[in-house]
N, C-alpha and C positions, 0 to 999 in steps of 0.2 A: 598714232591713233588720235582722232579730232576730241577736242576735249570733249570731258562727260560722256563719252559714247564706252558706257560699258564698265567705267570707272567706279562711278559709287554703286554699281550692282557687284564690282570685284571684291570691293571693299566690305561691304556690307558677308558678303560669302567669304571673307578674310574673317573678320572678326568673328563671326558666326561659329565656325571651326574651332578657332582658340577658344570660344567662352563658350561650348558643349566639351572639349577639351579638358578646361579649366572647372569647371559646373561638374565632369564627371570625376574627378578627382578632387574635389573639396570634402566629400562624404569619406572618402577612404582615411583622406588625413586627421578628419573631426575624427574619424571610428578609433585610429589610431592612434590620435593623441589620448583619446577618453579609455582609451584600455592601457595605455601608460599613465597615464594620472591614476589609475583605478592602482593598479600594479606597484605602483612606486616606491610603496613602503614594503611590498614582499618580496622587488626585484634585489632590493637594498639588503635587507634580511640576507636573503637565499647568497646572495654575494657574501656576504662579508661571514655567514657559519658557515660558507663552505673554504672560504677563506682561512678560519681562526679553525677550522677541523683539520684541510691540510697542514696549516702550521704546525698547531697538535702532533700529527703523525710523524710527522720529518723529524720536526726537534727530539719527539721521543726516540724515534731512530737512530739520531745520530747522538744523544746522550749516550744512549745503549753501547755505538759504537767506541764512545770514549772512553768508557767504562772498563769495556771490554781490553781496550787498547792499554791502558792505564795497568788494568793486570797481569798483562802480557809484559806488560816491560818489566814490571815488579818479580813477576815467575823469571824470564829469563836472566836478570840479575842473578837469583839467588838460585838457580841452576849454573851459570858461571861461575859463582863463587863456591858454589860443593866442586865441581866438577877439580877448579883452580886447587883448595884444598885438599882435595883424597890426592893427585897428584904432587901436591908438595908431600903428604903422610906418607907417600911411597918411597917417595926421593929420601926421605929420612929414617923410613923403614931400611934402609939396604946399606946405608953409611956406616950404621953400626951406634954402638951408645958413645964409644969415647970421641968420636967425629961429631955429633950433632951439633953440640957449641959453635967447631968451626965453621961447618956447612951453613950454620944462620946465620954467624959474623956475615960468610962471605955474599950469602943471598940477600941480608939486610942493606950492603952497597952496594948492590946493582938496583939503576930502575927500572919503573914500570913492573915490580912484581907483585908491587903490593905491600901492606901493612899486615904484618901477620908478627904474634906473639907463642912459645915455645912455654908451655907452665910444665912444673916436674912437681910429679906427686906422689905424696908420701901420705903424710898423719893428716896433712893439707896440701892446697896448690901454692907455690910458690913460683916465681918468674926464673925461670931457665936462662943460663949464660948464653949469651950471644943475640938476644933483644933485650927491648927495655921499653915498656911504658910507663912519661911520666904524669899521667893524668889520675889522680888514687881513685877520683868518683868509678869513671872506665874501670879501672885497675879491680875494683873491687867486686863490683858488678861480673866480670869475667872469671872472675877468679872461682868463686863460688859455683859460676857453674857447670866453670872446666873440671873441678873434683868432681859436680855430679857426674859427668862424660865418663871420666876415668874408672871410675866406681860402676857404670852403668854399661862402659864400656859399650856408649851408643852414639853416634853423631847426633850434632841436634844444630839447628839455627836458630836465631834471637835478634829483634833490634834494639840498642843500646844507644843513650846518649852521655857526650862528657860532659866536661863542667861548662863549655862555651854551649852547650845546648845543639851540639853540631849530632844530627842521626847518622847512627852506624850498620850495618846487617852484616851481624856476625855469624861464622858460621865453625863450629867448635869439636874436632874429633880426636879421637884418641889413637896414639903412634900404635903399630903392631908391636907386639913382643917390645916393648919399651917401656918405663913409666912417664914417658911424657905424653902433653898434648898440645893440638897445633890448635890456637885460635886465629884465625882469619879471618880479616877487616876489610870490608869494602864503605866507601862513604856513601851516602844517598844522595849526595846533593847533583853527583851525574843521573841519577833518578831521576829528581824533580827536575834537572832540565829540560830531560827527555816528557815527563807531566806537561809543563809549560808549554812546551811546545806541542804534546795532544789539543793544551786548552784554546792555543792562537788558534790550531788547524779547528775548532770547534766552532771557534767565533767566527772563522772565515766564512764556513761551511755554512751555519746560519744564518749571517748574513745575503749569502745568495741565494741560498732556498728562500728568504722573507722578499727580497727584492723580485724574486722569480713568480712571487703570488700575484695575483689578477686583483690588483686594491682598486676602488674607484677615484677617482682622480683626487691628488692631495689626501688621499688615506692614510694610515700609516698603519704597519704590526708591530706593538712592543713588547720585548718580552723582558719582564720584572722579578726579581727577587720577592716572593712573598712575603717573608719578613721584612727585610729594607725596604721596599719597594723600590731598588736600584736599577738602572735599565740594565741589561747582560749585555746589548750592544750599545752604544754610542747614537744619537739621534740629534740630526738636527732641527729635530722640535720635540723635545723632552718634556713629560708630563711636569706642570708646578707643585709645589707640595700639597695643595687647596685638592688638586687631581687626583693627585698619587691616594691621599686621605681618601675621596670616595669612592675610587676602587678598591681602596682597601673593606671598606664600608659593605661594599656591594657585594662584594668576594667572602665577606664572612655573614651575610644575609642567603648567599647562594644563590645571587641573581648572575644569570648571565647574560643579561640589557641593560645599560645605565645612562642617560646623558647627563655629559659633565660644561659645567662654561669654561670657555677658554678666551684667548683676545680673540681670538681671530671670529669668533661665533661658536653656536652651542657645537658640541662634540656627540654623534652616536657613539657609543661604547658596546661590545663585544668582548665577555671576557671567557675564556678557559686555563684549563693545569695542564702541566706537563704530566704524565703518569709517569711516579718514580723518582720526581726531583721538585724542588720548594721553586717550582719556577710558577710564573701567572703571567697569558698571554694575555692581550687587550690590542683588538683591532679597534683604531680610531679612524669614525669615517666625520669629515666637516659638514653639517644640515646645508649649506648652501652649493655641496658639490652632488648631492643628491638628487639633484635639479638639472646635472650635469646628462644625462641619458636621455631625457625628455627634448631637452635643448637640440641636444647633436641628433636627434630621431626628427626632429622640425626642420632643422637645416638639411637633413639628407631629402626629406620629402621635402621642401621648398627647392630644392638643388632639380630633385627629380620633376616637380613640374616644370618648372621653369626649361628642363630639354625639351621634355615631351610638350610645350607649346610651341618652343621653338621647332622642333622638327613638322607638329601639328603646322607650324607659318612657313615653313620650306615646302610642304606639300601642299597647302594651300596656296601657295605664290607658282607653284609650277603649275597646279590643276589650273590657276586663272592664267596663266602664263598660254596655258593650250589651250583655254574654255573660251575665256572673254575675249581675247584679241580678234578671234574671228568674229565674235559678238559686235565687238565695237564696228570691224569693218562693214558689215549688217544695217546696223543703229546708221553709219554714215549713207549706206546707199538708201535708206527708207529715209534717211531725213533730204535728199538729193533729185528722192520722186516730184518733187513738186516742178524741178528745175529740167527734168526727161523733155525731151522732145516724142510723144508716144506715138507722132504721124512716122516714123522711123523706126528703121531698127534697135533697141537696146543694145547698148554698149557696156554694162557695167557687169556684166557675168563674170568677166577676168577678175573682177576684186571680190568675188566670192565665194569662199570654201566648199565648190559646189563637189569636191574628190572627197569628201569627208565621209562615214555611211554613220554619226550617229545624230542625235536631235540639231546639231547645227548645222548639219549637212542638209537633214529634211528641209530647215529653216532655207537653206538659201537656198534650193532646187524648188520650193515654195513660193519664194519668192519672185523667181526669176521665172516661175510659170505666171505668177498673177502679175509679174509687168509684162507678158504677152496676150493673157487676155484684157486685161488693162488696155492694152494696143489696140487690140480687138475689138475691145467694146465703143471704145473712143471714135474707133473708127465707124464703126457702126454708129455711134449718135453721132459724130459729122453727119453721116448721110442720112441721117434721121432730122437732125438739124434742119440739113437742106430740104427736106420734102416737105419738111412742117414747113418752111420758109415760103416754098413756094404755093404748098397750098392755102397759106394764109394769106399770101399773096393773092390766091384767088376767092379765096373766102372774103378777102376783103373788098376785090373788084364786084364778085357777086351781093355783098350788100351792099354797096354803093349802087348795082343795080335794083336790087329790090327795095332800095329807098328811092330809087325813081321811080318805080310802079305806083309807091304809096304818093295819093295826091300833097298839093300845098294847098295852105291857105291863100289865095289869092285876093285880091282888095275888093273884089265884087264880095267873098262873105266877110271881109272884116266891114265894109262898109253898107250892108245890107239893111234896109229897114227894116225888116219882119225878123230876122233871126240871127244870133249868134254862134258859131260852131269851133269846136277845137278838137282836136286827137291827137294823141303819142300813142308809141308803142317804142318797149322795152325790151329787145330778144334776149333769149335767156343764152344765144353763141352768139357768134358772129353773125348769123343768117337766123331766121325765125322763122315758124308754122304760122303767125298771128297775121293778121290783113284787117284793113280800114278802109273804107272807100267813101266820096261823097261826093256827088255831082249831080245837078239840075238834067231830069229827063222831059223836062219841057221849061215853061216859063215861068211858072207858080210851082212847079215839082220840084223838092229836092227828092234823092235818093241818097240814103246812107247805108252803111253796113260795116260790121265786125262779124271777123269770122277768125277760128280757134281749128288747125290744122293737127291731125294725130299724128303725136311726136316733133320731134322737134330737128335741129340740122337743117343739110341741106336737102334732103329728100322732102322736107315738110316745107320750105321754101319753095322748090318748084312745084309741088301742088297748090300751094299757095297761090303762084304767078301766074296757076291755069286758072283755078278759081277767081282769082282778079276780072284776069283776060273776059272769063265769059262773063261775069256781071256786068264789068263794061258793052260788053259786044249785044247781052241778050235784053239790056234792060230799058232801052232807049224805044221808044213809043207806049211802053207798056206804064201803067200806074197798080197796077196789084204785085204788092210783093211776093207772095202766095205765087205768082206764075213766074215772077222772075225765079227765083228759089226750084221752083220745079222744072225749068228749064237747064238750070246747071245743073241739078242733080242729073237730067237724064244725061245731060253731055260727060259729063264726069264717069257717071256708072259706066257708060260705054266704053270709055279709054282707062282703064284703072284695074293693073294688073298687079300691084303693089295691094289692092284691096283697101287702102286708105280713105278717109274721108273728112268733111269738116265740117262743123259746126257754125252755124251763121245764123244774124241776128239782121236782117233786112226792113227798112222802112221806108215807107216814103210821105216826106212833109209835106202837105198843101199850104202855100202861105196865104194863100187867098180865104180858104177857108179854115185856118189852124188844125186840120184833122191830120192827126199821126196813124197813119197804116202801115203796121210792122209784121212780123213773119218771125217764128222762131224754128228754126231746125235744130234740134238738140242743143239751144244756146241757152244760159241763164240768162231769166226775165231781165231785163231794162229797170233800172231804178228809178221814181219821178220824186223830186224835187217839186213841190209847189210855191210856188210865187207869192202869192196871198196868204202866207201863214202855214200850220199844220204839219203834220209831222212826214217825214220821207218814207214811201211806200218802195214794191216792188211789182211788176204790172206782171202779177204769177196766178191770176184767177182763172186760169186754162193750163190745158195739159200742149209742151210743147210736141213739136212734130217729130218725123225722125231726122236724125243725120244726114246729110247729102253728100252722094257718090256712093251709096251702099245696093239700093235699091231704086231701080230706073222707076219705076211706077209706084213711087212712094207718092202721098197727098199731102199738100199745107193748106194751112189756111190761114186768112188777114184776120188779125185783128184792130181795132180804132180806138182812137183816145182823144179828144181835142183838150188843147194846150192852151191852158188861160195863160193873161200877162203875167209875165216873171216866171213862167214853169219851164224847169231845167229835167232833158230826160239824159240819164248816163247810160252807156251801154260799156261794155267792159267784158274780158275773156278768165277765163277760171286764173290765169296765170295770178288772178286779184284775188279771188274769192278765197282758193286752196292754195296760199302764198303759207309755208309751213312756220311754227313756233315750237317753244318749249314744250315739252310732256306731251307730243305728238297733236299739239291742237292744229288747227287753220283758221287763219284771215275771218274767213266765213263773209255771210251775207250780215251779217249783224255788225261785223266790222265795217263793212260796206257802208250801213244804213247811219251807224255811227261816225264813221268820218264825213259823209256829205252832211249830217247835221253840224257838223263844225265848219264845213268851208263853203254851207247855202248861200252868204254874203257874198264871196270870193266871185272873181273874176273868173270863166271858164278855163282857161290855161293855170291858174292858180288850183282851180278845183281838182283839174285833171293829174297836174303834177303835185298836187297835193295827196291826193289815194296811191299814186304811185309808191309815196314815200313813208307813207303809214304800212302800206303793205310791206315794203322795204327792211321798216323800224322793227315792224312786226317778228319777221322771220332774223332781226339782229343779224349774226355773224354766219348764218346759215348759209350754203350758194343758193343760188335763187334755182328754181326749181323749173320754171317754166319763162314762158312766152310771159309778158302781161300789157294788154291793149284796152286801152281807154277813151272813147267818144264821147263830148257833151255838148248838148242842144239846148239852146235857150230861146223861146220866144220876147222877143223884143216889147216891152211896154210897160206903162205904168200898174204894178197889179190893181192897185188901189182906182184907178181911173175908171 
């Protein structure tokens, strides 16, 4: 792809993607974090009493169980030991009375049957031959209340201790048809091991139900002796006694919210009881782990935009990957038009996604039609080109000829003694409607004229050239302009299918006798310049005639003026007068009368190209609008003389 071609428009629609992307998930995570900030202290709550409730529940549970456990070993003790005793009371029911003695001798050396004592009663209990206890506290204790037994002739069980403080659970009946009775001894202390180990299996048991609860990070559950304030489990971060003290505090005020200081930072505290046991739970959560949910809920939505832009830049890297690349190749052949050869066929179709059917597809089947009319039209101004060419070509032969129509100055009027003469003309194309003429119809006769042709181009050129022709042709014997004037008009009316006409401004000087006899056909009056002072007129005190070439039997008529020394006549065509300006003014005849008072001193070529350019100034950057033709006539002499 040529650089820049399609690049920072890829880019631009890269970024664009991720930051609507990113801009539409800023709001979700502001909402989100503002509803955890909001939440934080009720999230923490809600966790940590429903935490310190199932504690509650379990431990009371399993207290229950150990309870229960604990009495079951104790029941079945002392159902083995009745069960162990009526079977000895039988065994020595059946011996007979003169055997008892020996059957205990011989049951007292065997083991594993147990500690059992044989009283014989009479006025009192007394110890029976063939056992012996030597402990008197025991001794005593038993003795007492094997008579009642015998006397009551009821079993009964008791726990008893001896002098070592060692417990016993005795269980005490009375022989059939005998006067003895059997007290049998069990120790407790295989009890209490079997206890101890209900209390390991407790601790164990708690223990994984506390670690099983959902604590917030660095939490802890502990569960306390309400008097001691001892932990029940083992902790490796055990409340200080400064702690222990205001839980205790808290717990007899009957709050169940506290925080306590610790090293580590302040402590939330959560306390409850066990129902049924002097225990006091206290879930401890740290103030700065509180902070822990908020945190981890920023990282999972920073985690989650972060894909979703990435995956937002994998889709937008493919959409440009299939968008822009044909773009760019696009961007290269429109920057490559300047370099086309359009007189030819277009070559560059092949590099253009013209198989595509959506907006880049139009683009290049768009394009590849506007570089064939491109071709087209090019072609077409070549040949447009050429025909301007050539007909300016002849436009330009034709005024070259129609400036040989129009006369020169030749040295006979520059060096004339009676008079001065100059004319220009300005075509407003290449070819003009305007005409000038001036030549001697005898030897004292000048004849001059301006004349102002309808429209302009080259149709107003060649009526012009006819209009020349026959001034020259008709004008020569005659001295009334009045009949030359009406001699072209009828020639003209006659051949004039075009219906066009012109306007002319006809005199003829006498220098012999300075009389000016001029002729107007629809022309604006002649302006006089006086020599001797006073101010510039217009010779407008008549109505002019009409147009010629309209009307074959139209009538002029002369008018006269004789021309003191120094008096300068301009004759001039509208193209001067109605030369246009600002806020739709013209030139006018005022403009006129105002610029020959500014160039009376002037030289006549001065004069004349002088109104030209005021006219000019006048209409500034305007196109000129018309023809504009200018003649001036000056009688030669001293005014003053």
């Amino acid at each position: 792809m040529p650089q820049n071609s399609g690049t920072t428009l890829y880019s631009k629609f890269l970024w664009f993607i991720i930051l609507i992307v990113a801009i539409s998930m800023v709001p979700l995570m502001a909402h989100d974090l503002y509803l955890s900030l909001q939440n934080e202290r009720e999230l923490v709550d809600n966790t940590a009493r429903n935490t310190l409730s199932a504690a509650r529940e379990n431990l009371s549970s399993h207290f229950s169980r150990a309870i229960c456990i604990e009495a079951g070993i104790v029941q079945d003790i002392k159902l083995d030991i009745k069960l162990a005793a009526d079977a000895m009371a039988e065994l020595f029911a059946h011996v007979g009375e003169g055997n008892i003695a020996s059957l205990a001798e011989d049951l007292a050396r065997k083991p594993g049957i147990g500690a059992f004592i044989l009283f014989q009663t009479g006025r009192e209990a007394v110890q029976a031959a063939g056992t012996r206890i030597d402990d008197p506290k025991l001794f005593t204790r038993l003795k007492t209340r094997a008579f009642g037994a015998a006397v009551e002739q009821a079993s009964e069980s008791m726990a008893v201790h001896d002098s070592s403080g060692r417990l016993f659970l005795a269980y005490i009946t009375p022989l059939k048809q005998s006067n003895h009775v059997l007290c049998w001894l069990f120790p407790f202390d295989d009890a209490t091991g079997l206890a101890m180990n209900v209390q390991d299996w407790l601790r164990d048991s708690i223990a994984s139900i506390l670690n099983s609860l959902a604590i917030y990070p660095e939490g802890r559950v502990h569960v306390l002796n309400a008097s001691t304030l001892e932990d029940f489990l083992p902790s490796d971060a055990p409340f200080d006694p400064t702690s222990r003290l205001l839980l205790q505090q808290a717990l007899q005020e009957g709050k169940s919210f506290t925080k306590i200081p610790s090293a580590t930072g302040p402590l939330h505290c959560y306390l409850g009881s066990v129902p049924g046991r002097d225990w006091l739970i206290a879930v401890a959560v740290p103030a700065h782990a509180m902070r822990q949910p908020v945190l981890r809920m920023l990282a999972r939505q920073a985690a989650l935009l972060l894909a979703i832009m990435a995956l937002a830049g994998l889709a937008a890297l493919r959409l440009g990957i299939v968008q822009f690349r044909p773009l760019g190749e696009i961007i290269a052949v429109v920057r490559d038009f300047p370099r086309q050869d359009f007189t030819r066929s277009l070559d560059f179709s092949s590099r253009l996604p013209l198989g595509r059917r959506d907006e880049l597809g139009d683009l290049a089947r768009a394009l590849v039609e506007m570089g064939e009319m491109l071709r087209k039209t090019l072609d077409g101004m070549l040949k447009a080109t050429a025909a301007k060419e050539r007909l300016e070509g002849e436009l330009t032969a034709a005024r070259r000829i129609q400036e040989g129509l129009l006369p020169t100055l030749t040295p006979e009027f520059g060096t004339h003694a009676a008079l001065e003469l100059f004319a220009s003309m300005k075509p407003a194309r290449h070819v003009g409607g305007d005409l000038y003429d001036f030549f001697f119809v005898s030897e004292t006769k000048l004849c001059v004229a301006v004349g102002d042709v309808a429209g302009k181009g080259v149709p107003a050129a060649l009526f012009m050239s006819s209009a020349v022709t026959l001034l020259r042709g008709l004008s020569h014997g005659m001295d009334s302009p009045a009949a030359i004037v009406s001699a072209i008009n009828r020639d003209l009316a006659a051949r004039n299918p075009e219906n066009m006409f012109v306007t002319m401004a006809v005199g003829i000087y006498d220098t012999r006798t300075c009389v000016f006899t001029f002729t107007l056909a629809g022309h604006p009056a002649p302006a006089l310049v006086p020599g001797a002072g006073g101010g510039c007129r217009l010779l407008d005190d008549f109505t002019p005639d009409l147009v010629a070439g309209v009307m074959a039997d139209a009538c002029y008529h002369d008018h006269k003026i004789v021309l003191e020394p120094g008096d300068t006549l301009f004759l001039y065509t509208d193209g001067i007068s109605e030369s246009p300006g600002a806020q739709g003014k013209f030139f006018g005849q005022k403009g006129i009368l105002h610029g020959l008072e500014t160039l009376r001193d002037k030289a006549l070529p001065e004069v004349c190209n002088g109104m030209l350019r005021l006219a000019e100034n006048f209409s500034r950057s305007l196109p000129q609008a018309d023809d504009a033709t200018v003649l001036a006539l000056r009688r030669k002499g001293n005014p003053h003389g």
